[in-house]
Structures are given as C-alpha cells and as structure tokens.
N, C-alpha and C positions, 0 to 999 in steps of 0.2 A: 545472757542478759538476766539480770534480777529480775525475779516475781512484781517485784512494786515499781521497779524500772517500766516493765511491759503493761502496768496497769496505769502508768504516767502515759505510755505511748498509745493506750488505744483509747485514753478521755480524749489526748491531743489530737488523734485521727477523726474521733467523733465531731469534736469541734472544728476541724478543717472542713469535713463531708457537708457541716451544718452550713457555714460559710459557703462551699462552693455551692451549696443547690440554692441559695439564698441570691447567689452569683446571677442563677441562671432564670431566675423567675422574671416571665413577661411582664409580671401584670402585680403592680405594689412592692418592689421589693423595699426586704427592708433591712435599707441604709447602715441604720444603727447596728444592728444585726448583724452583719455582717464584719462591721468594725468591731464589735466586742467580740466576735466567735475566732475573730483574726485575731487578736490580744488574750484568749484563753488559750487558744493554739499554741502560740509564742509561748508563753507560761507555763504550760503544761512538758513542752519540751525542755525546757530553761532547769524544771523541775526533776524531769526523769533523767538528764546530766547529770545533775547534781547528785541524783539517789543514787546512778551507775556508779558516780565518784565515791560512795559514800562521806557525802557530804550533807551537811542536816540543815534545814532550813523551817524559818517560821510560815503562817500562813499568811501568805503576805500576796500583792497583786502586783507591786512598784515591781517591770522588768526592768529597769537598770540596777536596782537595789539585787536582784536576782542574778543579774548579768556583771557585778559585780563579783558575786561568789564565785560564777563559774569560771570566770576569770583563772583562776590559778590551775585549773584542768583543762581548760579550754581556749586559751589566749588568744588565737586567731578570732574568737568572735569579739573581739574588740570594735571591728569593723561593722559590728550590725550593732552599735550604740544608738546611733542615730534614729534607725530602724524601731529599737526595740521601747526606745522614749514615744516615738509616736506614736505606737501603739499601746505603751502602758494608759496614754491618756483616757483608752475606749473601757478600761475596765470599768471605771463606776459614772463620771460625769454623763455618760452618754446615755445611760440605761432611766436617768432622771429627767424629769421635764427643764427645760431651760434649753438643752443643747441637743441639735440633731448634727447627724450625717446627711452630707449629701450624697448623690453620687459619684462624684471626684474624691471624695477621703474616702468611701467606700473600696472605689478602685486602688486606692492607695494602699489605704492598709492590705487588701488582698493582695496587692505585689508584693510589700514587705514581708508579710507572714508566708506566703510561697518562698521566697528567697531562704528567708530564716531556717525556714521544715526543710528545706534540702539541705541546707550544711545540719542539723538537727540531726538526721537520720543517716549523712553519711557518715558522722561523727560517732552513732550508737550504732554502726555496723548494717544498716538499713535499708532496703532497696528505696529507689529516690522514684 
C-alpha cells in the first residue's frame, strides 16, 4: 500500500473510532456527530482508492462526485450509491444550525458507513 494510501486509511479509522464511541455514549450523544464522522469515513476511504489507483482528485466532500471517479477501478461499488448520497449530505448541512440528526439518521448513517469500510478495506487488501 502507498505511503499517502495508509495516511487516507488511518484519518478514515480515526473517523470511524470517533463515530463508534460517539455510538456508544449513554448520556447526550451526538447525533450530528456521528453522521458527519460516518460521511468522513466514507470519504476518506473513497479517497485512499482512488490514491491506491493513482488516481487524483480535488478537495472536494460530494461522495457521489467521488464515487464517480472510482468507478472505473472499482465498479462493484456502484451498489453503495445510494449509501454514499446519504451520507454525502452529513458533510456540511449538518454541522450548521438549521438541521440536526436524530437518532434514527444517526443509526443510519452508522450502518452505511459500516457496510461501505468493509467493502473499503477488503478492496485495499485490509482486515475487515
């Protein structure tokens, strides 16, 4: 694996870790939080494909825009479109006043982004 691959793969770990303990709090979690850290996850991975492929991308947050590129190296993920749109939505709206998470999108997104980081890491050679 690439140097900058592995530095893609351990933001994306860090941002899962934050999500899952975010998961796990008794007392206040937060929502939002959890749906954006699930949407930088995604991203992060989306990203270290794409550097594995040496393929170049802007700094950009749209995963489908993202899940577009890797498309040509990675076709099977066609199937986490769906996935990858709902999640794109948590990167900026959510972090602003107007729109929260509740707990229901929270649990959502955190399935998506689970599902996603297993094909993510079988695909970069990766224990799952």
């Amino acid at each position: 694996m690439k140097p900058t691959t592995a530095e893609w793969v351990a933001k994306a770990e860090a941002d899962f870790a934050t999500m899952e303990r975010e998961c796990r709090a008794r007392e206040n979690p937060n929502y939002d939080g959890i749906c954006f850290h699930g949407q930088q996850c995604a991203e992060k991975y989306l990203k270290a494909r794409l550097c594995e492929a040496d393929v170049s991308f802007g700094k950009i947050h749209d995963l489908v825009v993202l899940l577009e590129q890797v498309l040509a190296v990675q076709p099977a993920w066609e199937g986490f479109r769906e996935d990858l749109a709902y999640l794109s939505d948590f990167a900026v709206s959510f972090r602003y006043p107007g729109d929260f998470a509740d707990r229901g999108s929270a649990l959502d997104a955190r399935r998506r982004c689970r599902s996603f980081r297993k094909a993510a890491r079988i695909s970069l050679g990766l224990e799952v």
